[in-house]
Structures are given as structure tokens and as C-alpha cells.
KEBA-30954 format. One record per residue (C-alpha): residue number from 1; residue in one letter; z, x, y. Coordinates in Angstrom, 3 decimals. Each point is the difference from the previous one (the first is absolute). Layout:
// residues N
(node NUM "A" (Z X Y)),
...
//
This chain:
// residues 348
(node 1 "X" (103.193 47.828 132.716)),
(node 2 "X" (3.193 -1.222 -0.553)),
(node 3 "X" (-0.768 -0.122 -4.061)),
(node 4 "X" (-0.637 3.822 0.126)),
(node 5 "X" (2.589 0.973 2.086)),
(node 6 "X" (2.146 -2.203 -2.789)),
(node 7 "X" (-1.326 2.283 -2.805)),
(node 8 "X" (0.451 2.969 1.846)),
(node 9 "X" (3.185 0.086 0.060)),
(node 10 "X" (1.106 -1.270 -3.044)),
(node 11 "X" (-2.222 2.868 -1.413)),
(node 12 "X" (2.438 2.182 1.560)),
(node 13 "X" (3.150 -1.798 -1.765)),
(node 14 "X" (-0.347 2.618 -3.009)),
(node 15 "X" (0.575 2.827 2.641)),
(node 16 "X" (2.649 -1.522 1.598)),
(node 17 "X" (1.281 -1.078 -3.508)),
(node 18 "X" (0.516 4.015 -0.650)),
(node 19 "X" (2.157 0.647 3.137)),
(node 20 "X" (-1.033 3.179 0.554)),
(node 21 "X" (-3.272 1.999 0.460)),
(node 22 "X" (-2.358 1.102 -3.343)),
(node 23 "X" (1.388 2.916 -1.403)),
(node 24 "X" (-2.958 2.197 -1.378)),
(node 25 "X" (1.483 2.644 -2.240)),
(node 26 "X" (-1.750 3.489 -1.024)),
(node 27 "X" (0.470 2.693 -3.002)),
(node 28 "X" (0.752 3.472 1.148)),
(node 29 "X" (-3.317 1.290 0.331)),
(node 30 "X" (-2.558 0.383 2.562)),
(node 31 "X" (-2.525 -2.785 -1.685)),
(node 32 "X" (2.828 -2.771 0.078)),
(node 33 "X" (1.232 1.238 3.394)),
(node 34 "X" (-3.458 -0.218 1.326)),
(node 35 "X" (-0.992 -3.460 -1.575)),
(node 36 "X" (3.703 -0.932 1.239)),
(node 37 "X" (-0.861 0.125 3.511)),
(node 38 "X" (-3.030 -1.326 -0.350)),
(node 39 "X" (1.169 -2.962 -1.594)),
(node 40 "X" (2.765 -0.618 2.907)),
(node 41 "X" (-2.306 0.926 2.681)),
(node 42 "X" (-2.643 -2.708 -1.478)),
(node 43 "X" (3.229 -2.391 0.041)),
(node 44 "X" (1.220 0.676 3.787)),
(node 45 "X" (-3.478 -0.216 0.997)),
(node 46 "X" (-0.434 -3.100 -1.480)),
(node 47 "X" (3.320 -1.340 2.133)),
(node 48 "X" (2.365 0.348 -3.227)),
(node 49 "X" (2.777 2.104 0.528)),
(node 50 "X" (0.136 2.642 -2.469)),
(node 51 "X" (2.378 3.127 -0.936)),
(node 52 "X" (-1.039 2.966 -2.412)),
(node 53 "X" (2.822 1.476 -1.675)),
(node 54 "X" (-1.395 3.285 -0.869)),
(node 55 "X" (0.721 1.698 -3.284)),
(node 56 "X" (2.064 -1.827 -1.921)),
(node 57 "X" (-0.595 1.585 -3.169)),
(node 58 "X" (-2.174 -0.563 -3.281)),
(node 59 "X" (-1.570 -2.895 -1.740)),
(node 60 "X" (3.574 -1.159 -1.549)),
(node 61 "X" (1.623 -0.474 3.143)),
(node 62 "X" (-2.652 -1.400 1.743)),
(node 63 "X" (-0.459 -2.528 -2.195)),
(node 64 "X" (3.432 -0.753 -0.260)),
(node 65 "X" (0.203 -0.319 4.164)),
(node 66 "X" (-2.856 -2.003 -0.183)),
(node 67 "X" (1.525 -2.864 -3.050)),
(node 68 "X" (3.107 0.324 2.080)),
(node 69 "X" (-1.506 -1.068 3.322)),
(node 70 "X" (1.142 3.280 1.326)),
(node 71 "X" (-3.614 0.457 1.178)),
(node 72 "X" (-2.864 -2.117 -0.382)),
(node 73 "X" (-3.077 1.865 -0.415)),
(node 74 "X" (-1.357 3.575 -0.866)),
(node 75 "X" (-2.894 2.275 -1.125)),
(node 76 "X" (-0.290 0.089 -4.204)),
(node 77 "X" (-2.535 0.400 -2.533)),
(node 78 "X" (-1.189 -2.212 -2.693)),
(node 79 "X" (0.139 2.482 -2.490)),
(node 80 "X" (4.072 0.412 1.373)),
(node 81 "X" (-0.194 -3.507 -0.383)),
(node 82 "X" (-0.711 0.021 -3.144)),
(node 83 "X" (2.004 2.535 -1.724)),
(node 84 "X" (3.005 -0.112 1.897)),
(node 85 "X" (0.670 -3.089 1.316)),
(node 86 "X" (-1.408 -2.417 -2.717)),
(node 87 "X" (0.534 2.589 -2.726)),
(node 88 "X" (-3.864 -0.616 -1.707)),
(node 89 "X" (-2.038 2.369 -1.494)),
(node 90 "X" (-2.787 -0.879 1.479)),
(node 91 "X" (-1.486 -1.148 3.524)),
(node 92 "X" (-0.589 -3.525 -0.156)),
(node 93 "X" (-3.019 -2.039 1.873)),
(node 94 "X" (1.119 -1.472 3.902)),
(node 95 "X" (0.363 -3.159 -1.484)),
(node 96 "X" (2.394 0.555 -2.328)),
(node 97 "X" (1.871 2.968 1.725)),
(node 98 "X" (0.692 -2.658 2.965)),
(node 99 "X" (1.062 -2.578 -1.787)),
(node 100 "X" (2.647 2.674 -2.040)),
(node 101 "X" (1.498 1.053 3.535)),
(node 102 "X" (0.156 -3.289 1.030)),
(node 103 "X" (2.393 -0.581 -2.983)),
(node 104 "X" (1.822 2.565 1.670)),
(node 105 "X" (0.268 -1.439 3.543)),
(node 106 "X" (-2.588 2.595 0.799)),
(node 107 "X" (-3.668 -0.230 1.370)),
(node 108 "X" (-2.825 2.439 1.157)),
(node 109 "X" (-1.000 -0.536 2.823)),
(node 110 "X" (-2.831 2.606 1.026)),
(node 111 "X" (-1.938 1.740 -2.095)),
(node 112 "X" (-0.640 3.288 2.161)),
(node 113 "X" (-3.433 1.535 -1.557)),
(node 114 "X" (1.283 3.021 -1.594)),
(node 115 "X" (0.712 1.444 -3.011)),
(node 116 "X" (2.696 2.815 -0.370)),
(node 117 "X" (0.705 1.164 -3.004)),
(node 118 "X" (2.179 2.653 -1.315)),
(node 119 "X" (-1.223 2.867 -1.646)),
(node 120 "X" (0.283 3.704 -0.155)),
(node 121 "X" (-1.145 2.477 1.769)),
(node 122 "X" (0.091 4.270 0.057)),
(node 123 "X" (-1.705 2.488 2.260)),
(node 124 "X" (-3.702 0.357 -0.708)),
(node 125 "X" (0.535 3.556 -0.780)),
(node 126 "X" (2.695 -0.320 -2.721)),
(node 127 "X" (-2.121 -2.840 -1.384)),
(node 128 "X" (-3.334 2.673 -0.529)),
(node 129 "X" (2.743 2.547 -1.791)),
(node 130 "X" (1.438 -3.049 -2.082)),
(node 131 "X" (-3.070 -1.309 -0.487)),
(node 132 "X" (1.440 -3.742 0.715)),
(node 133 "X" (-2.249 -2.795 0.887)),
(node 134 "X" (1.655 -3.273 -1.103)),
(node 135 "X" (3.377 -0.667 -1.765)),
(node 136 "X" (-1.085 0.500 -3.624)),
(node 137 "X" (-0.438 3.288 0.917)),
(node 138 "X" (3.053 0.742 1.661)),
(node 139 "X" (1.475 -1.619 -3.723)),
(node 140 "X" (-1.766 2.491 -1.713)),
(node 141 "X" (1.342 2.792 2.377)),
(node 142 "X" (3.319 1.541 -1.127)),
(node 143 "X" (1.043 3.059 2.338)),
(node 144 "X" (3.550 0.360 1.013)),
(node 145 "X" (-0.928 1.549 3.171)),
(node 146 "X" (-1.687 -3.250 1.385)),
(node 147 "X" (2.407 -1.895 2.103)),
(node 148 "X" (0.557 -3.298 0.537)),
(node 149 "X" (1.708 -1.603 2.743)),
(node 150 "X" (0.188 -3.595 0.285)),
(node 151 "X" (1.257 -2.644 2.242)),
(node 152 "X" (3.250 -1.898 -0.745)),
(node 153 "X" (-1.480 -3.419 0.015)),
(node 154 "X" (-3.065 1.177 -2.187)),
(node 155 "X" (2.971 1.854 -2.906)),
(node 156 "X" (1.475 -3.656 -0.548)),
(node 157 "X" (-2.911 -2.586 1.088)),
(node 158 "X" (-0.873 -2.194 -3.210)),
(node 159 "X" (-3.665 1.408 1.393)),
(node 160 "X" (1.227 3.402 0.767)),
(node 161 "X" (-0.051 3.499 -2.170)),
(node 162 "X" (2.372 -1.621 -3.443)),
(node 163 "X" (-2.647 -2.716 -0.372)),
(node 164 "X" (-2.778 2.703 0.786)),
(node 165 "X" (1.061 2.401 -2.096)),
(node 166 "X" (0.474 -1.995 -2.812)),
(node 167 "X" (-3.852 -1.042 0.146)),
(node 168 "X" (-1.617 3.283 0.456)),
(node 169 "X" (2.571 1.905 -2.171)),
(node 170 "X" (0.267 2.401 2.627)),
(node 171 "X" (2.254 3.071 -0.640)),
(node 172 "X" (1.396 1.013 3.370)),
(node 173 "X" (3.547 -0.284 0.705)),
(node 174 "X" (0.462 -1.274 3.850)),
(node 175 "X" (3.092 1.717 2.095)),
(node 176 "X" (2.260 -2.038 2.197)),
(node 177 "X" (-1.658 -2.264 2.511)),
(node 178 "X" (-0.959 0.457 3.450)),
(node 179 "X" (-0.834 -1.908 2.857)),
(node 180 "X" (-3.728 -0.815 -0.212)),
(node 181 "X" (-0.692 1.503 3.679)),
(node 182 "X" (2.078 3.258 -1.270)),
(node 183 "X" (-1.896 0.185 -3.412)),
(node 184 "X" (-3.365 0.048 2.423)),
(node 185 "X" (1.192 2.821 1.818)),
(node 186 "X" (1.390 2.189 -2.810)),
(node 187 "X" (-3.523 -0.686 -1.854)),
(node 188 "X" (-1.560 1.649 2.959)),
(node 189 "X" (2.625 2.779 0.197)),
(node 190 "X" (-0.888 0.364 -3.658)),
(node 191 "X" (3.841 -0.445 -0.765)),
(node 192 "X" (-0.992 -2.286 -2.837)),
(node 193 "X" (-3.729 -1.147 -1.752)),
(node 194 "X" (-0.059 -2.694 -1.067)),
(node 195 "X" (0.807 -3.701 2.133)),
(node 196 "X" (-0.743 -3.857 0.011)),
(node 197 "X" (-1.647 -1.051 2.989)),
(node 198 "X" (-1.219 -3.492 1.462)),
(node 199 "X" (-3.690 -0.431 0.186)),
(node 200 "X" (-0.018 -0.424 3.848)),
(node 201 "X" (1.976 2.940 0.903)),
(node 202 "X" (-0.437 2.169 2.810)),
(node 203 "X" (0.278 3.344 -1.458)),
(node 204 "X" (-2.883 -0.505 -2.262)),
(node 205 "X" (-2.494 1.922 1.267)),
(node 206 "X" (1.655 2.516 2.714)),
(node 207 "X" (1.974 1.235 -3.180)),
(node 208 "X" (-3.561 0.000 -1.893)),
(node 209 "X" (2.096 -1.777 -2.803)),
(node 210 "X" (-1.710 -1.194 -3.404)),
(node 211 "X" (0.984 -3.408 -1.587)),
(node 212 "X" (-0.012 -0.080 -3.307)),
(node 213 "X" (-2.035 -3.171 -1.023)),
(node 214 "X" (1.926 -2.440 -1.938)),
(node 215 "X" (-2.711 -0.405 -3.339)),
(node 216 "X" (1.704 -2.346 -1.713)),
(node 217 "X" (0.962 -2.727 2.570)),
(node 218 "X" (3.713 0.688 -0.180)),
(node 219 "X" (0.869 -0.584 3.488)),
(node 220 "X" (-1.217 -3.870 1.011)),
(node 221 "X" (-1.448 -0.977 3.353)),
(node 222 "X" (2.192 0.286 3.001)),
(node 223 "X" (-0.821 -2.024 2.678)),
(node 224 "X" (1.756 -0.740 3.243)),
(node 225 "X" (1.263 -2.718 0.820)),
(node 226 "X" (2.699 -1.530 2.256)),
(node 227 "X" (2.847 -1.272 -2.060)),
(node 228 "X" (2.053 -3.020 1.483)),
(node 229 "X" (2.741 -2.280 -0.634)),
(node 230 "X" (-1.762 -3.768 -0.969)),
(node 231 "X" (1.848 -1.434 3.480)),
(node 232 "X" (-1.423 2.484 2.072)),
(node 233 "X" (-0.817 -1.732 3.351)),
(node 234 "X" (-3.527 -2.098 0.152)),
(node 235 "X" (-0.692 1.870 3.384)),
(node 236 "X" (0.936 3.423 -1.770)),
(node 237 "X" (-1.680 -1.021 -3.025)),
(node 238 "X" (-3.248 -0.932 2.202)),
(node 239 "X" (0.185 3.595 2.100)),
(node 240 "X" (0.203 2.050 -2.947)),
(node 241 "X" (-2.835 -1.663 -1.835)),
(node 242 "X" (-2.169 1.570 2.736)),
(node 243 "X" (0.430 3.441 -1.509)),
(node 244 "X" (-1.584 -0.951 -3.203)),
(node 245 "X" (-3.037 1.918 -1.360)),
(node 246 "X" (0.621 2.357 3.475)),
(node 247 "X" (0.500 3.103 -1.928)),
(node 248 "X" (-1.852 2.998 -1.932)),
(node 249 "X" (1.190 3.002 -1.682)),
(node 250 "X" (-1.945 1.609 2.704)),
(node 251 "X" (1.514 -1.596 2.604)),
(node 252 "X" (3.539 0.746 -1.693)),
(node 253 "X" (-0.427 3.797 -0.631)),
(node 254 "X" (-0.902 0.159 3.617)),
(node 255 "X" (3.303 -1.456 1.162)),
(node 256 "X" (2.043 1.666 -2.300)),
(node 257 "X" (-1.377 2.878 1.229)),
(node 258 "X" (0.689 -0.574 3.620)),
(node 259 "X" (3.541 -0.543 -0.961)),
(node 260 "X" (0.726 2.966 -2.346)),
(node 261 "X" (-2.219 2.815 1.613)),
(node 262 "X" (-0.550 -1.171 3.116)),
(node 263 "X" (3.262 -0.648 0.970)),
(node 264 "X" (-0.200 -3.335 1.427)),
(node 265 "X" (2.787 -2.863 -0.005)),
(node 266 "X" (-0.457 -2.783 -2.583)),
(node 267 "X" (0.109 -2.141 3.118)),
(node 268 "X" (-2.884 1.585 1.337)),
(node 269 "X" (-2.375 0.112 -2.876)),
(node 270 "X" (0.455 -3.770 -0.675)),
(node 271 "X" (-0.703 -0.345 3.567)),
(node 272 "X" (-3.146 1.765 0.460)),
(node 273 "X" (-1.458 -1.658 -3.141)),
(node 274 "X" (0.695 -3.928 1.039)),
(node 275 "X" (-1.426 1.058 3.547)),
(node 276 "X" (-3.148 1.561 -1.870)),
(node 277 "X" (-0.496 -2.492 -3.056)),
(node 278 "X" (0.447 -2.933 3.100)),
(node 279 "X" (-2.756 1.695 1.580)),
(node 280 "X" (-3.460 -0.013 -0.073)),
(node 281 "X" (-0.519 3.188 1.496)),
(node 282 "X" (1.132 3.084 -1.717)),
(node 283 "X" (3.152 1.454 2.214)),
(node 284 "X" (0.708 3.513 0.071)),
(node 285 "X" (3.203 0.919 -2.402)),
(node 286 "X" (3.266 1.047 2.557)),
(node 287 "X" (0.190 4.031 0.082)),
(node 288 "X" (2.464 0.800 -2.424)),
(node 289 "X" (3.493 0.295 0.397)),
(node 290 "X" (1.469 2.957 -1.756)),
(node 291 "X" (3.537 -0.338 -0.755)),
(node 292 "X" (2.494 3.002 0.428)),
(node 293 "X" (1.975 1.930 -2.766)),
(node 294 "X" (2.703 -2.449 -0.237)),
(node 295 "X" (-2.172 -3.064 0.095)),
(node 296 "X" (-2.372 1.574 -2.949)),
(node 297 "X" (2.895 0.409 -2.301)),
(node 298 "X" (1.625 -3.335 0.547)),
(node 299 "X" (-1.218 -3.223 -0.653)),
(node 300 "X" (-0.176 -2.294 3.126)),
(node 301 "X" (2.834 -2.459 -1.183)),
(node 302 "X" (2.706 2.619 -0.338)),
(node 303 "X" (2.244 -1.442 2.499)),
(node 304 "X" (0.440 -3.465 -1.645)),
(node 305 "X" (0.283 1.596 -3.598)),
(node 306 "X" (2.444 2.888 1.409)),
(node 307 "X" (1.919 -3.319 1.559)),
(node 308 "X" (-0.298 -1.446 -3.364)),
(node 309 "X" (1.468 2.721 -2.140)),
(node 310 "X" (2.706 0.879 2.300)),
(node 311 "X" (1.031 -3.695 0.151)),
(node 312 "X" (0.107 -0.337 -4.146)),
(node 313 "X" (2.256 3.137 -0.193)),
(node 314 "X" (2.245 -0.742 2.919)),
(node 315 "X" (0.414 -3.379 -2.022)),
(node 316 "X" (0.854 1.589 -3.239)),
(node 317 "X" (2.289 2.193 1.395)),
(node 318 "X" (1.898 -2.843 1.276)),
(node 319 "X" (-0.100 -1.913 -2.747)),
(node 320 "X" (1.204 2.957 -2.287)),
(node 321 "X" (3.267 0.460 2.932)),
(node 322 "X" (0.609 -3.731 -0.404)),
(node 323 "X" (0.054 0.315 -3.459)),
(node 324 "X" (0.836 3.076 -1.145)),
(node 325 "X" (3.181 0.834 2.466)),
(node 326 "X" (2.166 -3.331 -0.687)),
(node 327 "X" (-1.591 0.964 -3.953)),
(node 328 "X" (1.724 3.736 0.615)),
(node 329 "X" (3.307 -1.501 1.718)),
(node 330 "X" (0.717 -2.074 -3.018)),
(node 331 "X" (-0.586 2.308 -2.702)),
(node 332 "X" (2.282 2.502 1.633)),
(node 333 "X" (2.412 -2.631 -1.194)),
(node 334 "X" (-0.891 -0.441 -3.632)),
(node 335 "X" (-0.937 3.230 -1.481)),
(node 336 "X" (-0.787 -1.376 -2.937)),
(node 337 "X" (-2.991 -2.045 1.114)),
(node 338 "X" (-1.446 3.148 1.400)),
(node 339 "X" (-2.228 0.440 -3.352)),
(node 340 "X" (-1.286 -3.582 0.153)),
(node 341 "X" (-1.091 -0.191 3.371)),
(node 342 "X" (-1.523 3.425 -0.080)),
(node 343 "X" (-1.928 -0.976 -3.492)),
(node 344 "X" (-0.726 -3.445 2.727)),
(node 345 "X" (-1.280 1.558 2.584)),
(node 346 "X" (-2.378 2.757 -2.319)),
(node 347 "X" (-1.255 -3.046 -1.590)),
(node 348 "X" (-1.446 -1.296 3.224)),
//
């Protein structure tokens, strides 16, 4: 008895080790939000405390939190993996892609069941007039009046439209990005034609959307995983583990959808599916909870990112009076340096 108490708690050194409780980070939208809760619900549940910072932005700065110990695990994809983070051109074997992110300090530690991959997607009914089935076609297609929104992630991802485009040869000229949610929603206004989509979204079918099938393999296999730091707790390390193989793309369109058109918190959905996956008896999914106007046009994590924002400009603003008015005061003195510090300052 005494033995296991004894290895009990020194399995719990790591966790004391990182002074502070798992911090599960998510990308800003609904998928990682969703898989974000579930993965700190699964911790808390599991008696590891656990914090999900919400939205903190795309694969670049996740990845950077995560090498920086700013957070310690998230929701990615192998294919992200992959092309972003290990900069390869193709998707290696397990095997070998562990052992390359545990060069990096970096280990997978569930493998979810799912495969999300990007691809894209138009209504069904522009589709029939254009005729487009898969992405060859769309290359052969050149009409100015199709238009293409995409994403901002997907315009510069080593994955995303350059790489795409260069493969297929396809002609069309994307405008500015957009958020991906707002793309969605101006496809179904029919405010543009023509958007990339994950595999598992929501939308799919209520917008009766068409994906154009990738024929030549372009886009690799994107499967989720949960991404963590290599000194991750052992008890977080163990909890997590229990979510691998626990998903479908099924199971994920439903959730997403229970988020984006049913209105539910991310909270909420993560919720209902641990309570249902834990049992063996198929529960009844909570009545949705329809948000109002306001909460339908902003994302849930507005607060913290309007605290954010105003924080980073109420700093530069101080900075530039602590710099700029003793700056100002001495110039006043010495005309002739006016030139050089203005030529300065337009140079930074």
C-alpha cells in the first residue's frame, strides 16, 4: 500500500513541476473550440486542472504558444503537421512523424479518429451551371464572374490556395480574405461562389454545398490529433490518451453543427458528448440554445480579445508619449536635426 501510494505521488511531480494548471489552447473556429473543451473537460474530469484559452489564433501562433510553454496542448492535424510545422512535402508514417516532433520538444498524444481535410466547396446549384465536379475542372473553368472567397489562413498556408493553385493551374484570382465563418455565410447569401471549406463542417449539407473532389491527391490526410508539449504532465498525458480513436467525421459534423446552427455554447456541446460517449445508453441531445442577434454576430471570446486589443493600443500610445514628447521637446531645440529624426522615425 504504502509502495503505491509512493508512486502515486511522485507521478504527480510532473504536474506540480508545471506550477500551474494544463493550458489547452484552440484555433478560432468552432472544430478547435469544440475539441478544446473537450480536451479540458476530459482533463478536469480526470482530477487535472485544466484551462482552455479560447481562440488564440491560427496554426503559427499556436504552435509558437505551444514551443514557448505558453500552452501545452491543442487540437491539430497531421496534414498541418506536416506542411506547416515540419515544412515536408509529404505526410510521413506515425513512426517517423513522432520521432520528427519529438526533435522538436513536441509529441502527439491522441490520435482523435477523424480526418478533416480542406477542400472546396460551392452551392450545388452553381456547380450544375458550372458544370464543376472536382478541381481539374474548376482549372479548366475560366469565367470572371465566378467568385472566390477564401479564408486568410487558407491564402498563405504552405497547404493553402498558392500551393493549390500552382498544382491544378487554376485560373481564378481570389479577393481579400475573410473570416472562414463569414466566407460560409456570404456563400449562402450568394455574395461570393466560390470557398474552401473543412471536410467536417457544419454547413455542408443545410447549404446543399458541393465539394469539389480533390483528383489528384493534392491536399494530404488531415487527421486530428492533440498536439502537446513533450513535458506535458504523466496524469495529463494519461487522461488525454483516453480520447484516442473516440471520434468520426460523423460524430464531428454533428457537433459542429450543434455549435454553428444550433446555437449552443462550445461548453455545452463538449459536454453533452463526454456524458453520451461515457454512456452506454444513448441520451437525448439538450434542446438547443439559440443565441440572440448580438451573440450570433460575435464570437464567444470577444471580451478577452476586446481586453486584448485595447490593452496593446493603450500600450503603444504610451510608449509613443514616452518617446515621442521628450523626442518633440528636444528637437524644438535643434532645428537642424528635424530632417534626421523625421527620416528616423519614417524608417521605423
Amino acid at each position: 500500500m504504502a509502495r503505491r501510494l509512493a508512486v502515486f505521488l511522485l507521478s504527480l511531480l510532473p504536474l506540480l513541476a508545471w506550477g500551474q494548471p494544463v493550458q489547452v489552447g484552440s484555433k478560432r473556429f468552432t472544430e478547435s473550440y469544440i475539441l478544446g473543451e473537450i480536451a479540458t473537460q476530459t482533463l478536469r474530469a480526470s482530477g487535472v486542472a485544466a484551462e482552455h484559452r479560447q481562440g488564440l489564433g491560427n496554426t503559427a501562433i499556436l504552435a509558437q504558444a505551444l514551443a514557448q510553454g505558453e500552452v501545452a496542448v491543442y487540437p491539430e492535424y497531421t496534414g498541418t503537421i506536416a506542411r506547416e510545422l515540419l515544412k515536408l512535402d509529404h505526410l510521413p508514417e506515425p513512426p517517423e512523424l513522432d520521432r520528427l516532433l519529438a526533435a522538436r520538444g513536441l509529441r502527439i498524444v491522441a490520435r482523435l479518429g477523424f480526418n478533416n481535410s480542406y477542400a472546396l466547396a460551392l452551392r450545388e446549384v452553381d456547380a450544375e451551371r458550372w458544370e464543376l465536379r472536382t478541381l481539374s475542372d474548376l482549372a479548366a473553368l475560366y469565367d470572371p464572374k465566378l467568385r472566390v472567397g477564401l479564408s486568410h489562413e487558407f491564402l498563405v498556408r504552405a497547404d493553402g490556395w498558392p500551393a493549390l493553385a500552382r498544382s491544378y493551374r487554376l485560373p481564378q484570382q481570389p479577393g481579400a480574405g475573410l473570416d472562414h465563418g463569414l466566407a460560409l455565410k456570404a456563400l449562402a447569401q450568394g455574395q461570393i461562389d466560390l470557398t474552401d471549406i473543412y471536410t467536417t463542417d457544419a454547413p455542408i449539407e443545410r447549404l446543399q454545398l458541393r465539394v469539389l473532389r480533390d483528383d489528384r491527391g493534392f491536399f494530404p490526410r488531415y487527421d486530428a490529433v492533440l498536439l502537446a508539449h513533450a513535458d506535458l504532465p504523466e496524469p495529463a498525458r494519461q487522461a488525454l490518451a483516453e480520447l484516442e480513436g473516440r471520434l468520426n467525421e460523423r460524430t464531428m459534423v454533428a457537433l459542429n453543427a450543434r455549435a454553428e446552427i444550433d446555437g449552443q455554447p462550445f461548453a455545452a456541446v463538449a459536454r453533452g458528448y463526454l456524458a453520451q460517449a461515457s454512456s452506454a445508453v444513448p441520451t437525448q441531445p439538450p434542446a438547443p440554445n439559440r443565441p440572440g442577434f448580438l451573440a450570433s454576430l460575435f464570437a464567444p471570446d470577444l471580451p478577452r480579445l476586446l481586453g486584448e486589443h485595447l490593452m496593446l493600443v493603450l500600450g503603444s500610445v504610451l510608449l509613443a508619449l514616452l518617446l515621442g514628447v521628450p523626442l518633440a521637446v528636444w528637437a524644438e531645440a535643434r532645428p537642424r536635426a528635424v530632417g534626421c529624426l523625421q527620416a528616423a522615425v519614417g524608417l521605423l
